[in-house]
C-alpha positions, 0 to 999 in steps of 0.5 A: 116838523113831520110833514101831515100828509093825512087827512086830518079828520073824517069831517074833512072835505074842504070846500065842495066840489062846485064851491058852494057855501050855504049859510043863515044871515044872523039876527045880529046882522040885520039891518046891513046891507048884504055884501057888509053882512057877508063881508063879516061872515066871511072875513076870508073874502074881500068885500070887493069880491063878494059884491062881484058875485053878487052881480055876477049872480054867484050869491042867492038869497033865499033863492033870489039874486039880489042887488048890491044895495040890498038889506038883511033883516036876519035869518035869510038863507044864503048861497055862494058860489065860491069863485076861484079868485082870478087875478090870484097867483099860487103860492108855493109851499116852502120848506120853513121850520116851524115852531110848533106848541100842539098839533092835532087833526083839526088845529096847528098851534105855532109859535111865529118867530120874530121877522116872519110874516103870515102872509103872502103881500106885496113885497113879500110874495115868499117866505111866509107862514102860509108858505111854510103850512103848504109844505108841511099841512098840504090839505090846507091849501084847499081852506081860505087863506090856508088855514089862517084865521087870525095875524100877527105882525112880523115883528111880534112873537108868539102863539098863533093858531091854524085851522086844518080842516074846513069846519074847524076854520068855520069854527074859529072864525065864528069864535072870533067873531064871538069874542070867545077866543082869548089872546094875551099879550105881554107889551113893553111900554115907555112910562110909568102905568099906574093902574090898570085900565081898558082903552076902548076906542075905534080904530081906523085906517089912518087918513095919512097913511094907508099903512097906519091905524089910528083911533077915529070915531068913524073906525071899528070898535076895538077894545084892549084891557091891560095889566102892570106886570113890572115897572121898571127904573127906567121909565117903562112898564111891563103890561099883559094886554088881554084883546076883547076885538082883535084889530089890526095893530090894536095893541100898538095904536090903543097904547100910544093913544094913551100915552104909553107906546110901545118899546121900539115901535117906529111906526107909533112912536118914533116922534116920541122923546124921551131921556130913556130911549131904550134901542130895540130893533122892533116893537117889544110885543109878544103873544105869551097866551092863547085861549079857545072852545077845541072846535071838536071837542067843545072844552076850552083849550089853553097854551102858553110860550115863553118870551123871545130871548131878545126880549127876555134879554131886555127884561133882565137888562132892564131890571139891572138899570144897563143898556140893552146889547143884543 
């Protein structure tokens, strides 16, 4: 890949020079408490931190600081000033290849490899997508989380997009927040699917194990419809996950919450027995489709990419009823 040096649109401007963000509480969010609207509004920023501006008086609404406990009615004024977060540690960009499907000024589409993770975390301060983007998107350093508006797991291929200029990740995080980006994922699945269905069920970070989702009352709405593409002799089926929400490990969790876990997913099904245990060196899940309204030009844009050939390989092993070989 070319490494974009350009400013990748007349519109772009990052964040203002004294980090100022200005926006309307919508009517949706009235009723919560300020820092939980917020914390909505601007997933690129932790609750946590947003409530320390709001007592270091860094938030205004409508011209007046308010407390944290503070309620929205819908349609405040609000005023941030963005703080450079001080316990943070630079990234480094790094010279990583990247598959990339489209590129255009304002959006970077990527096909993310299996074994790549997206983010900077503990364990894995290097080697990351949000690396990769600093080398070859250098303005991205100056947007929230370089860029990045949604994640896949490490171990999950296929399509993801990045904003490169500031209004078009305003743009895609409000898209999210509206449902209207559509993301289609093929899963692999131990059992026979008889039907197609939707699982709409809560998630939650697990009580157990802060790692973990799981399904509970108290948990995120989250909602995944899915279709049978192919059964296979041995006891799996082929399924096209279309996310309506986009949780953490929703796929994973919502399918062994049916019955249906995920091919060699050893977080959600490694206490599964079954007479077909199929080896495969993660959890078969790939991010085949992706859908959204082009933040400038404002028609629906589309992209498809073909399975990993690992996971081609075990579809073909499959269909032939003999062991998968990597």
């Amino acid at each position: 890949m070319e490494k974009d040096t350009e400013n990748s649109s007349d519109d772009y401007k990052g964040l203002s020079e004294d980090g100022v963000r200005e926006l309307v509480i919508p009517d949706e969010h009235g009723g919560q408490r300020l820092d939980q609207a917020l914390s909505a509004l601007l997933p690129e920023f932790s609750r946590n931190r947003i409530q320390n501006w709001i007592r270091a008086r860094k938030i205004a609404v409508d011209e007046v600081f308010p407390s944290t406990k503070m309620k929205v009615f819908g349609g405040e004024s609000v005023r941030v000033e963005i703080e450079a977060d001080p316990n943070a540690t630079p990234d480094a960009p790094e010279d990583i290849p990247l598959d990339i499907v489209h590129q255009d000024p304002m959006l970077l589409v990527i096909n993310k490899p299996v074994g790549l993770v997206v983010h900077p975390g503990s364990g894995n301060r290097n080697g990351t997508l949000l690396n990769a983007l600093l080398h070859w998107v250098p303005q991205v350093a100056e947007l929230p989380r370089a860029g990045i508006v949604h994640r896949l797991d490490k171990d999950t291929s296929g399509l993801l997009v990045v904003a490169k200029t500031l209004p078009a990740h305003t743009d895609l995080v409000r898209q999210l927040q509206a449902r209207t980006v559509k993301r289609e994922y093929l899963a692999l699945v131990y059992g026979e699917v008889d039907h197609d269905g939707t699982v709409d069920e809560p998630l939650a970070r697990d009580p157990h194990n802060r790692t973990k989702r799981c399904v509970h009352s108290m948990g995120k709405q989250a909602i995944t419809h899915y279709e049978v593409v192919e059964r296979f002799p041995s006891n799996v089926t082929l399924l096209r996950c279309k996310l309506e929400t986009g949780r953490t490990h929703q796929i994973r969790v919502h399918m062994q919450h049916i019955g249906h876990p995920l091919v060699g997913d050893t977080v959600y099904s490694a206490s599964r027995r079954s007479h077909h245990k199929i080896v495969f060196p993660r959890q078969a899940l790939h991010a085949e489709r992706l859908g959204l309204i082009h933040p400038l030009f404002k028609d629906l844009v589309q992209w498809e990419c073909p399975l990993p050939a690992d996971f081609e390989s075990l579809l073909e092993a499959l269909r032939e009823d003999r062991p998968w070989v990597a």
